[in-house]
C-alpha positions in Angstrom: -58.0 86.6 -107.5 -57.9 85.1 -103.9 -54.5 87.0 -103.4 -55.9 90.2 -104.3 -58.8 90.0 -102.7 -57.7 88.6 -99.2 -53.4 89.0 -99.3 -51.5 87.5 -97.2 -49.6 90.7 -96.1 -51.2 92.5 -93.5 -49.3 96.0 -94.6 -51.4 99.2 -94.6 -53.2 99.4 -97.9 -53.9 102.9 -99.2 -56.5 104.6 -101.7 -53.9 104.6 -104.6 -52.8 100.8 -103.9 -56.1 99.7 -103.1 -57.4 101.5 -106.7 -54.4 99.6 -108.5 -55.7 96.6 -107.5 -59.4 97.0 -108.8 -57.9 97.7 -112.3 -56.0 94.4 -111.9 -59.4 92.6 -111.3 -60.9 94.1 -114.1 -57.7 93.4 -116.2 -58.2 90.0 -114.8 -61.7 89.1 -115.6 -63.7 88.2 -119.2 -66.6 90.2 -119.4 -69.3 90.2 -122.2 -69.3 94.1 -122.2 -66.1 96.5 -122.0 -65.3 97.6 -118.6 -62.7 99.9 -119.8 -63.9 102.3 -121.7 -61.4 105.5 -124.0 -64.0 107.7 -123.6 -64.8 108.3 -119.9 -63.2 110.5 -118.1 -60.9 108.9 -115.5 -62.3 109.6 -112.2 -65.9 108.0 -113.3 -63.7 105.1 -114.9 -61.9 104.6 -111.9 -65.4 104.4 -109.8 -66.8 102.0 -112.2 -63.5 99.5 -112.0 -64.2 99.8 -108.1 -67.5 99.0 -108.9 -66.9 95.9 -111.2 -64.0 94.9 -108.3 -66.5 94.6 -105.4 -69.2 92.9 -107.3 -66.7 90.3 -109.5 -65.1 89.8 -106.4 -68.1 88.7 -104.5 -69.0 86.2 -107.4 -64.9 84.7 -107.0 -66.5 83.8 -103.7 -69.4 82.3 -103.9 -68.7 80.6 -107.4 -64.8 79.8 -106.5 -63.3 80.1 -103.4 -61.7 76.9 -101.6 -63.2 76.6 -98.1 -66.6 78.3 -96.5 -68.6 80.3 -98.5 -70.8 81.6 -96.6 -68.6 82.5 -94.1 -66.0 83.8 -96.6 -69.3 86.0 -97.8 -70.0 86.9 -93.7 -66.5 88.6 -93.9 -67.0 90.5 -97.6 -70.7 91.5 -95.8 -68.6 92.8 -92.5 -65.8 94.8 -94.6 -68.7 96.0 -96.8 -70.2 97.4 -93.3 -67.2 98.7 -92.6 -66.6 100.9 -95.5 -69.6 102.5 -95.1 -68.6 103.9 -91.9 -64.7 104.9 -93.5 -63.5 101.7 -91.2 -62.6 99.3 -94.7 -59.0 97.2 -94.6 -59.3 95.0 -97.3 -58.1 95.9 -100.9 -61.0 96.7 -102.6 -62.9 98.0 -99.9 -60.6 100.8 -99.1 -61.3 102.5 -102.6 -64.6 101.6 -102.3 -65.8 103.6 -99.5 -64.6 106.6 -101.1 -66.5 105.4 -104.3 -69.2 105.7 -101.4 -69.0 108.9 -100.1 -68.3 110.8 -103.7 -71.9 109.6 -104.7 -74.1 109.1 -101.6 -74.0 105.5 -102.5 -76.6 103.2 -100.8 -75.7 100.2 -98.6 -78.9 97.9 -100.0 -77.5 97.0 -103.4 -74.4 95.7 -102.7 -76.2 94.0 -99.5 -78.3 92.1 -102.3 -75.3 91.3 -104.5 -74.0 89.5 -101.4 -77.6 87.7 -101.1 -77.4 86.4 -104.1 -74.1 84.5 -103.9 -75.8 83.6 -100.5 -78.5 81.8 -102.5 -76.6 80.2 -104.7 -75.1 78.1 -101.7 -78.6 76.7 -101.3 -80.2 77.5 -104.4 -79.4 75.4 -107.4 -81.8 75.2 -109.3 -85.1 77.9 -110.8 -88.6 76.7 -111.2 -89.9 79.4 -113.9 -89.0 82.5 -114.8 -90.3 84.2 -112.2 -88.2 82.9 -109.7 -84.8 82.8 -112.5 -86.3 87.2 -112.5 -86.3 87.3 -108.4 -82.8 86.0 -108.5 -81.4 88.4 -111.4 -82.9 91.2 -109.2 -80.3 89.9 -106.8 -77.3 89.2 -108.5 -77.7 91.6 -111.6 -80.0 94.8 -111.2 -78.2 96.1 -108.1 -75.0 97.0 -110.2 -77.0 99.4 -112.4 -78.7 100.7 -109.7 -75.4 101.6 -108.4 -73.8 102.9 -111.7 -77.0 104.8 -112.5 -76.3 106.5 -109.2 -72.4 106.9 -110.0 -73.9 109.0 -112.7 -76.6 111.1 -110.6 -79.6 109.7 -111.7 -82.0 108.5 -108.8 -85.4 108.4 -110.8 -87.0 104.9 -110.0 -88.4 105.0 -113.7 -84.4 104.7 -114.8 -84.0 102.3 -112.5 -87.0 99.9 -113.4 -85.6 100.2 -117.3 -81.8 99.4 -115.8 -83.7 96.6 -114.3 -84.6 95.1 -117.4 -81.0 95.6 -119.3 -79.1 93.8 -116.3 -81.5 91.1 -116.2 -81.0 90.5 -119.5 -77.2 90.7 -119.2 -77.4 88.1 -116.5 -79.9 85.8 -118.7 -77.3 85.8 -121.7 -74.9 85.5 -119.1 -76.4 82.0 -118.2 -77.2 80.9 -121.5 -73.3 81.3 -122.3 -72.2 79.4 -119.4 -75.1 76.3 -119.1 -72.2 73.6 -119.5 -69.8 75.9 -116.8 -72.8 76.4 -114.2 -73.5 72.8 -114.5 -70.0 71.5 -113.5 -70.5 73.3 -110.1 -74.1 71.8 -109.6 -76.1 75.0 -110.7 -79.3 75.6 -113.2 -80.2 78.4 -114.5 -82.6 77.7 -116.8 -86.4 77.3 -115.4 -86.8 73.7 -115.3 -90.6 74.4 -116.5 -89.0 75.3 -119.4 -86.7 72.1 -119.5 -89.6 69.7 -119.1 -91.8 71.7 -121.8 -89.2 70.7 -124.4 -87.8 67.6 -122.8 -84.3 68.6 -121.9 -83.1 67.4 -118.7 -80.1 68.5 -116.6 -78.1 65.8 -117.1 -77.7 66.9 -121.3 -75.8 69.9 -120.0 -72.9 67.9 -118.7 -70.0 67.2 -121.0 -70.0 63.8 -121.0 -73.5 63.5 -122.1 -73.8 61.9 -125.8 -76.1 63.7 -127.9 -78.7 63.0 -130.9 -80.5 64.3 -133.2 -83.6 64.6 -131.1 -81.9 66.2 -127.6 -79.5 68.7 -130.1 -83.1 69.5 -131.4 -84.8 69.9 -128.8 -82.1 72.1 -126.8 -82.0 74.4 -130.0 -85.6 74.8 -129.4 -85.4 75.5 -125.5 -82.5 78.0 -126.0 -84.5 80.0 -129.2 -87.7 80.3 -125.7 -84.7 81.6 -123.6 -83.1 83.9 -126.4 -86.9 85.5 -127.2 -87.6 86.1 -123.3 -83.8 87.6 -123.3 -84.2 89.8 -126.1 -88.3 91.2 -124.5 -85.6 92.0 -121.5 -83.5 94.2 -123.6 -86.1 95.7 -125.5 -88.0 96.5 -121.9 -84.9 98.6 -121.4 -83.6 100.1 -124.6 -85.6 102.9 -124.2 -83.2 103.9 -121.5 -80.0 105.8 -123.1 -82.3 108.1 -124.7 -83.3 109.2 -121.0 -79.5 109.9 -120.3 -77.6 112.7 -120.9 -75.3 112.7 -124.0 -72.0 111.9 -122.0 -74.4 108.6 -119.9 -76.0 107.3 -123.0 -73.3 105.6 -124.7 -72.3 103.6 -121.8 -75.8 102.0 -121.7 -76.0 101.4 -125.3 -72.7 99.9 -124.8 -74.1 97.3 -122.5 -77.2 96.9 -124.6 -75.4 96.2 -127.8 -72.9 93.7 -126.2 -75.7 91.4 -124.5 -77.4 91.6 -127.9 -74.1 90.4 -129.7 -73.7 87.0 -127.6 -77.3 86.4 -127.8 -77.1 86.3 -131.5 -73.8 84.4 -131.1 -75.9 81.7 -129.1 -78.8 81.8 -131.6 -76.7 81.2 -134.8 -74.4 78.6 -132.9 -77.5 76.9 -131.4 -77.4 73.3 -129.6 -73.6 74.1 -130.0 -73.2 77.4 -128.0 -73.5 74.9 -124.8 -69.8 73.4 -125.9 -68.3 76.3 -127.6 -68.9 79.4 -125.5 -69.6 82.5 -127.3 -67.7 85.3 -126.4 -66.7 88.8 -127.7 -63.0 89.6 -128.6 -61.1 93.0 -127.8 -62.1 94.0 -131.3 -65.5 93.2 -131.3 -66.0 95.5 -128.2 -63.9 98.2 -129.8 -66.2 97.8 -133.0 -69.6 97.7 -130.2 -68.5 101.0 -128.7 -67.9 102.4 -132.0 -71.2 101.8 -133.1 -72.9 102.5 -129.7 -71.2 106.6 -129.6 -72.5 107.0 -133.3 -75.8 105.6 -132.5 -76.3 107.8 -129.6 -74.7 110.9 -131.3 -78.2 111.2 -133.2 -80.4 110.7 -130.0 -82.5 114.2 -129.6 
């Protein structure tokens, strides 16, 4: 990731190089949902990949880069500057400011997806879920924002439903990588939560030797996190049925993948922390299956 993100070769990147490598990233990278999807037309798919390559390439920094963070994040913030004004060098800024330009793109989301990896320096751990909600308006809402405006829609009543799908992604994002977040000194679950069911930190660590009475008791903590994840979802799912025929699907899409891993987590329980759930190419093919045939019958 670090290579194509910040190569070593200075050569002159162009749009059709710099648009290779945002497919590579999305090749790359696990995601919950598909990125790639058969049935969008090319020139929106190739948007979205530049999309996913800006904001998974901001997380590379904050969650893995060796050396300054912040400072590494200054120079992502700069380039991102600098594509808005058709001045970008780096890989994936290069595609992206014409990802800019084609749809009137706003600077403030991605500003705030750079924020929140900003946070997460300092940040590192969430009191309730109010606080765990102001950080997902960070790190997760501003990408639909941005791909509701790929697609032409602007209404702040869309937006408020995207809201509550990508915060819901991000939630079942955390609940599938408790153990992982842990390692680098990170929690994500609201430690009001923690205390009500008397789970501390240190039983998300590896090394930690389990009973009866702590599996029990994390069960019972993640069931609180899977019911406020699901009321996130169902906030939302009202949304595709807002969208045009061709928009729909891809929401649904998103929707019904979240929806998979948190039942994943819920039938897996205490054990989900050690034994990440995740979806494989055919289960995604099988979600957007089921997600064009659901929305086929939306009036």
């Amino acid at each position: 990731m670090n290579e194509l993100l910040f190569p070593k070769k200075t050569k002159q990147i162009n749009y059709e190089n710099s648009l290779e490598i945002c497919h590579k990233i999305v090749k790359q990278n696990y995601e919950n949902f598909p990125i790639l999807m058969f049935f969008i037309d090319k020139e929106k798919m190739d948007d979205y990949a530049i999309i996913y390559a800006f904001s998974r390439g901001v997380d590379f920094i904050g969650d893995n880069f060796k050396g300054d963070k912040l400072k590494q994040l200054a120079v992502w913030e700069s380039e991102l500057k600098n594509a808005f004004i058709e001045n970008a060098s780096l890989p994936v800024f290069v595609a992206l400011q014409k990802t800019i330009i084609k749809h009137d793109l706003r600077i403030e989301p991605f500003l705030r997806l750079i924020e929140a990896n900003k946070r997460d320096q300092q940040k590192k751990e969430y009191k309730d879920v109010n606080s765990l909600l102001d950080y997902c308006d960070l790190s997760a809402n501003p990408v639909g924002e941005i791909v509701l405006r790929i697609m032409g829609y602007k209404d702040e009543k869309l937006i408020k439903l995207s809201n509550s799908i990508c915060t819901g992604l991000q939630i079942t994002n955390f609940l599938q990588d408790i153990v992982k977040d842990k390692k680098i000194g990170r929690v994500y679950i609201p430690s009001e939560i923690m205390k009500n069911h008397n789970v501390s930190k240190d039983m998300f660590e590896e090394e930690y030797i389990h009973n009866y009475a702590s599996k029990k008791n994390i069960t019972n903590l993640l069931n609180e996190m899977i019911d406020i994840n699901r009321n996130l979802y169902n906030s939302g799912n009202i949304l595709p049925k807002l969208l045009t025929k061709k928009d729909r699907t891809i929401i649904q899409i998103f929707i019904d993948s979240g929806e998979k891993i948190l039942s994943k987590i819920e039938k897996r329980k205490y054990n989900s922390l050690f034994n990440k759930p995740s979806t494989n190419k055919f289960e995604k093919f099988q979600i957007i299956i089921k997600s064009i045939l659901k929305t086929s019958f939306i009036k």
